[in-house]
C-alpha positions as CSV (number, residue, x, y, z in Angstrom):
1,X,-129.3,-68.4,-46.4
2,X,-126.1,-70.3,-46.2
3,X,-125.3,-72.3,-49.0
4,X,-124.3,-76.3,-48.3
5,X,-122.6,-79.0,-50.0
6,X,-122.8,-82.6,-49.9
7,X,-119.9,-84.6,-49.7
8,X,-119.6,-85.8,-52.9
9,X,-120.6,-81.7,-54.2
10,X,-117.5,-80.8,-52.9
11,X,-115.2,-82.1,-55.1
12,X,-116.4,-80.8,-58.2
13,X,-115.9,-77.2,-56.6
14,X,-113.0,-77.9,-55.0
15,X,-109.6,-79.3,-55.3
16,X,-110.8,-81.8,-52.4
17,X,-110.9,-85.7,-53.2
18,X,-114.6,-87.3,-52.0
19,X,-112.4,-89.7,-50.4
20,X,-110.2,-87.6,-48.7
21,X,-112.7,-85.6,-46.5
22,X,-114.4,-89.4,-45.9
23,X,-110.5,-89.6,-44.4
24,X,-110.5,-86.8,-42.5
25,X,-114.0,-87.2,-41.3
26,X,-112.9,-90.5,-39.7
27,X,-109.7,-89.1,-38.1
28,X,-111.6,-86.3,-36.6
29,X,-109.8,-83.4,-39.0
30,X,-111.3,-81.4,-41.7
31,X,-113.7,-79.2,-42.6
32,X,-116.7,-78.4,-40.2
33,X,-120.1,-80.8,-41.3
34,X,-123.4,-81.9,-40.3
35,X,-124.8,-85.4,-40.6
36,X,-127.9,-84.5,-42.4
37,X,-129.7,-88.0,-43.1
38,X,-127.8,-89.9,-44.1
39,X,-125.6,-87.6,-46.0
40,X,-122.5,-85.6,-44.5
41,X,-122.8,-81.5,-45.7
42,X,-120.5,-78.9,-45.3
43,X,-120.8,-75.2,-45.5
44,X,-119.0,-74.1,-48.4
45,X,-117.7,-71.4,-45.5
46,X,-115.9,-74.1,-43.6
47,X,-114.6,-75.9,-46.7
48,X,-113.1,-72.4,-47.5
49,X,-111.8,-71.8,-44.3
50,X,-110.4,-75.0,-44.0
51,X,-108.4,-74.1,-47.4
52,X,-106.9,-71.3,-46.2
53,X,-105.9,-72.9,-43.4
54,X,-104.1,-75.5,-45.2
55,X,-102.0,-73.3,-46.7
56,X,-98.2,-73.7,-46.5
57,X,-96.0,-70.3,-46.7
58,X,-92.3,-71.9,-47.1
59,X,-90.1,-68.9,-45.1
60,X,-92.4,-69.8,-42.6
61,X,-93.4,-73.5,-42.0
62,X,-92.0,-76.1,-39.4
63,X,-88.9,-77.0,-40.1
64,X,-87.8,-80.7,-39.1
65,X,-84.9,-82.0,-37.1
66,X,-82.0,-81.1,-39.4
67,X,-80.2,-84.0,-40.9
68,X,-77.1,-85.8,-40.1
69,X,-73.9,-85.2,-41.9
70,X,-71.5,-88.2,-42.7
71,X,-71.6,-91.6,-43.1
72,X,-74.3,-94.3,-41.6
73,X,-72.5,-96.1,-38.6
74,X,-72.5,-99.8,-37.4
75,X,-75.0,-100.2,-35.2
76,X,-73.6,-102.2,-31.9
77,X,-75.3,-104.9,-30.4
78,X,-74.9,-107.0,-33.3
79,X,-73.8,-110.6,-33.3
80,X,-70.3,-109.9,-34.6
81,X,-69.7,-107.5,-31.7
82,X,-67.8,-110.2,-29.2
83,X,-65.7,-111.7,-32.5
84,X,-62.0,-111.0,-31.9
């Protein structure tokens, strides 16, 4: 039999907030769960799949757009544009 947790089980099994998978429950993201009553479970295989998924390895996570080098520029288009 597979063994489930509630929502507010999880946290003290897991390094998981109760709010946080409230969150992600909201947004669509997250573990796997069932609305059981009126309680939300998860199968403590899906919270550990979920984990591991979440895992970052640094050599080779996304890298952002690389940053500018130098100084910040005017903007143009200001009011003091047309002054002479």
């Amino acid at each position: 039999m597979k063994k489930f947790l509630t929502r507010s089980e999880v946290p003290n099994q897991y390094p998981v907030k109760f709010t946080t998978l409230a969150q992600l429950a909201c947004r669509g993201a997250g573990p796997a769960y069932a609305i059981i009553g009126k309680s939300a479970v998860y199968r403590v295989d899906d919270i550990e799949a979920w984990l591991e998924d979440q895992v970052i390895d640094p050599g080779k996570g996304k890298r952002g757009r690389p940053r500018k080098r130098g100084r910040c520029r005017k903007a143009s288009g200001g009011a003091n544009d047309n002054e002479e």
